[in-house]
C-alpha positions as CSV (number, residue, x, y, z in Angstrom):
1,X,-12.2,-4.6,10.8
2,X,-14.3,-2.9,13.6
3,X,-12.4,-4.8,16.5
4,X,-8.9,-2.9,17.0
5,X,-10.9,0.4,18.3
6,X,-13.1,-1.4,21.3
7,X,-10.1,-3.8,22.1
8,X,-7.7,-0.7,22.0
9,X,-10.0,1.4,24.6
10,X,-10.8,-1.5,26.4
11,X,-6.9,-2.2,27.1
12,X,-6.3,1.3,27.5
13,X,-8.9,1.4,30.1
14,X,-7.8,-1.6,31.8
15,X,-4.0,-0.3,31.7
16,X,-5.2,2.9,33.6
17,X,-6.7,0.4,36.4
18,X,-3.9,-1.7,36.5
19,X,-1.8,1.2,36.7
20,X,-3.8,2.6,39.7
21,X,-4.2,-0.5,41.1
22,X,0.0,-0.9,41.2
23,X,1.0,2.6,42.6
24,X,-1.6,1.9,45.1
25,X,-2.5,-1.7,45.9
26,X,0.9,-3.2,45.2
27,X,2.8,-0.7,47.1
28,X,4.3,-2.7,50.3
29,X,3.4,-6.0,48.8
30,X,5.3,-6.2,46.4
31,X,9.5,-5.7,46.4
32,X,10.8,-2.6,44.3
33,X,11.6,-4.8,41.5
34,X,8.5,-6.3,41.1
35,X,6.5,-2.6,40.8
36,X,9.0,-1.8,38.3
37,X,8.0,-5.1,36.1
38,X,4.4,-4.4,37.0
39,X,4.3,-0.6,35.7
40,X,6.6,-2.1,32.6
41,X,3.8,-4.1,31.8
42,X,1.4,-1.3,32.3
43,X,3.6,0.8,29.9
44,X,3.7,-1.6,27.3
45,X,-0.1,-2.1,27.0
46,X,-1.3,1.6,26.9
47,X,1.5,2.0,24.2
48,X,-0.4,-0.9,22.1
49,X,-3.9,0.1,22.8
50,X,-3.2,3.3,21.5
51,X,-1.5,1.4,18.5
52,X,-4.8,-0.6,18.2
53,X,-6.6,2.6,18.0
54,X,-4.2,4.0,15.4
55,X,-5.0,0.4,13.3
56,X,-8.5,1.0,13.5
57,X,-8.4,5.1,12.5
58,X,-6.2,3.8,10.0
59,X,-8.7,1.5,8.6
60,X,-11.2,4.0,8.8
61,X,-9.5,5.9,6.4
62,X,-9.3,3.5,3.8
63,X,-6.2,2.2,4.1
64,X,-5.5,-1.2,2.7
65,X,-7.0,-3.7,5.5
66,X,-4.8,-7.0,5.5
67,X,-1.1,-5.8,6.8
68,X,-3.6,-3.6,9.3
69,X,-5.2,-6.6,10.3
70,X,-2.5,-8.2,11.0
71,X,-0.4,-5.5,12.8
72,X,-3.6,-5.6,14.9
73,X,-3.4,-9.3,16.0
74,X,0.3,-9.1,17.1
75,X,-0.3,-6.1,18.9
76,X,-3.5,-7.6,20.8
77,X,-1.7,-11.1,21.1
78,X,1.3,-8.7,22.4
79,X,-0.5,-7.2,25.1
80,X,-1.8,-10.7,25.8
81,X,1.9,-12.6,26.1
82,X,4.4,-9.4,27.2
83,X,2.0,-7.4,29.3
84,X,-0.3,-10.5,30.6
85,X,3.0,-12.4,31.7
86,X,4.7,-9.7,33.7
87,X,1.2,-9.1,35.5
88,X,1.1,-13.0,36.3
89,X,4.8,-13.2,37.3
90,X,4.3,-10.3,39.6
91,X,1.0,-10.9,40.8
92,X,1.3,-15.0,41.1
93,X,4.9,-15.3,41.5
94,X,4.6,-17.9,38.3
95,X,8.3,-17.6,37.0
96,X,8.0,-20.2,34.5
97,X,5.9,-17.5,32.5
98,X,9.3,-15.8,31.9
99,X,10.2,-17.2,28.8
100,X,6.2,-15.9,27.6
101,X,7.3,-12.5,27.7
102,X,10.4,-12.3,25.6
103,X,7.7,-13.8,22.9
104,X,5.0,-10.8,23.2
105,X,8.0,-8.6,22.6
106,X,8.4,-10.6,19.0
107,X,4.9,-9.9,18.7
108,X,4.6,-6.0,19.3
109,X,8.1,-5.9,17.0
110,X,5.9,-7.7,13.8
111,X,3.1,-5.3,14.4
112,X,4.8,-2.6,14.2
113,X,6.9,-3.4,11.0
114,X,3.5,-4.7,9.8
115,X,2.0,-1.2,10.2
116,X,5.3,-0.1,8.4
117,X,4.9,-2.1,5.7
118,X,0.8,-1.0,5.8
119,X,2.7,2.6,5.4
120,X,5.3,2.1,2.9
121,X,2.5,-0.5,0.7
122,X,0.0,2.2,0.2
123,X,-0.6,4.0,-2.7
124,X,-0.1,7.2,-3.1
125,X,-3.2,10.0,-3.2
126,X,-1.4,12.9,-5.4
């Protein structure tokens, strides 16, 4: 499972650009509301690159790799459907993406119960 630690700094990476880019592009383009939705989105996808990082550190460290793997995937496909629809409804004015984001959310929820379950299924080293 090499993939969550590239994708993770990769998003991260791209979340400090899009951040930049909205407290300094956006401003006066964009309403209020709209910057808010764009730095929500911002927010949500450094919190799961640094979540795809912990996967991979995790995995790096022997932990059992399938409930990783998958806590992985909903986090990337997260990022993808939360994150990627607030940017397009902001930056395309595309409101029939709204109903996409409430779907990411699911996603980021089953990764993170997946890496829970990653936690609570492993055995233990005493």
């Amino acid at each position: 499972m090499r993939w969550p630690l590239p994708a993770g700094a990769i998003l991260g990476l791209l979340a400090v650009v899009a951040g930049a880019f909205g407290a300094h592009g956006l401003r006066g383009l964009v309403g209020e509301r709209q910057l808010e939705v764009f730095q929500t989105a911002v927010s949500y996808q450094m919190y799961h690159a640094l979540a795809l990082v912990l996967v991979a550190v995790l995995a790096g460290q022997g932990w059992p790799g399938r409930r990783l793997a998958w806590a992985a995937g909903f986090h990337l496909a997260g990022i993808l459907l939360f994150s990627g629809s607030l940017y397009l409804l902001v930056l395309a004015g595309q409101p029939w993406l709204g109903p996409v984001t409430p779907l990411g959310g699911l996603c980021f929820m089953i990764g993170w119960a997946l890496l829970a379950a990653a936690g609570l299924g492993r055995p233990s080293t005493r």
